[in-house]
Steps between C-alpha positions, in 0.01 A plus 500: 500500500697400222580871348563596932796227479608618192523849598706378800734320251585810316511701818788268667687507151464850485603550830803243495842627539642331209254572314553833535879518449468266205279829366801762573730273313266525208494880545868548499547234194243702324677834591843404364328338168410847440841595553649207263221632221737865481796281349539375159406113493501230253163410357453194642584660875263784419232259464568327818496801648134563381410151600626569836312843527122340401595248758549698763213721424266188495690417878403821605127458402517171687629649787260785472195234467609344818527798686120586423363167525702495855299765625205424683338831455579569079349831547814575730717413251422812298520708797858514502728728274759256466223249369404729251848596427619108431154442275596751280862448486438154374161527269685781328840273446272216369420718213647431157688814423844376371425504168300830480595900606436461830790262507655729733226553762523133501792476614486792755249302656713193518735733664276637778428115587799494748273773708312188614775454723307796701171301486653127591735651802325653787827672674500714121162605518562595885805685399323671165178660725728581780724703167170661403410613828794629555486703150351834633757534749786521242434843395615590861813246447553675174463860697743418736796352263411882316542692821816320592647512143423900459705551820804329398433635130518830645811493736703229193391869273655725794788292524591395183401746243840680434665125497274324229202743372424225261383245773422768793431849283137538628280310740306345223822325328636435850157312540588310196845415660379368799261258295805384276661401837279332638435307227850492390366633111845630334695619806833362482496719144641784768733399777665822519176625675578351848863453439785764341252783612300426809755502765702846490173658425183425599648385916625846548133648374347243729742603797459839417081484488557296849696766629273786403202285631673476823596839549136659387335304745796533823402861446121437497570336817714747675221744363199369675726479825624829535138582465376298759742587734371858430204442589558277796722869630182691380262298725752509805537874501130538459447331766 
């Protein structure tokens, strides 16, 4: 009876709102102690710092022990990723490896710790599996953007080869072009492209392809009437 109420104890603190929120502001203090670690400090701040980081990683294995001791089922508790995930996470930043050559995994670790924000906030893990699902329908995203980025590859080369053959000289550097635009890599290194030598040139080859477009396919049309009016006169004299 006694361990039942206990359980129950560590279940309501586990499941308390401030509770949790009191852990997130641990994880995001942690995060940017990490961060003040990359600058220079004094000695004495440097081993605050360190003070600071065991703390929190004895926090964390509180906070961990309540969330197992919460669960009524404890076999449960290792049926979940992000259990597993959090265990390890903290065992292996409880380890002493400042002083040794694994300094750095140590603090790599200590890094990864602000993934717990994954593990403490349901709406992330919703949003992460709903990401994953959605992984094997990129390469379909990704064929797309290819398709529509080979068209306009191919009519910037048609267009713009005689202005710039640097930027537009074959479809493969015109593909290359496109991608500095859109992710504006080094353009504005050439704004004669679309300015001293775009307009007297390339409108009249677009009016002029529009034109022959036009024409080719008025005289389709006028083509494929004259010969069904031919045949309609066939059919009437045979008749």
């Amino acid at each position: 009876m006694k361990a039942s109420h206990l359980q129950h104890k560590f279940e309501q603190v586990r499941t308390n709102k401030v509770f949790e929120l009191f852990v997130i502001a641990v994880i995001i203090f942690s995060a940017l102690l990490v961060g003040a670690k990359t600058y220079d400090m004094p000695t004495t701040v440097n081993k605050v710092t360190n003070v600071l980081d065991w703390l929190i990683s004895a926090f964390f294995l509180i906070e961990l022990t309540i969330r197992f001791l919460g669960e009524k089922n404890k076999l449960n508790f290792f049926k979940s990723f992000w259990n597993w995930f959090d265990t390890l996470i903290v065992l292996v930043s409880l380890l002493p490896l400042e002083n040794s050559d694994t300094a750095l995994i140590a603090r790599l670790v200590r890094v990864f710790r602000v993934l717990r924000m994954i593990s403490i906030i349901p709406e992330l893990r919703i949003l992460l599996v709903s990401l994953m699902k959605a992984l094997p329908q990129l390469g379909y995203v990704m064929l797309l953007m290819f398709i529509i980025f080979y068209i306009y590859a191919a009519i910037g080369s048609t267009l713009f080869e005689d202005i710039n053959p640097k930027l537009w000289g074959d479809i493969t550097i015109a593909l290359l072009t496109l991608f500095r635009v859109m992710t504006f890599e080094d353009w504005t290194d050439h704004p004669n492209t679309f300015y001293s030598k775009l307009q007297p040139y390339t409108f009249d080859k677009l009016r002029n392809t529009i034109k022959v477009v036009f024409i080719t396919r008025s005289h389709e049309i006028f083509h494929d009437s004259c010969l069904r009016s031919k045949n309609n006169g066939n059919q009437t004299i045979y008749v």
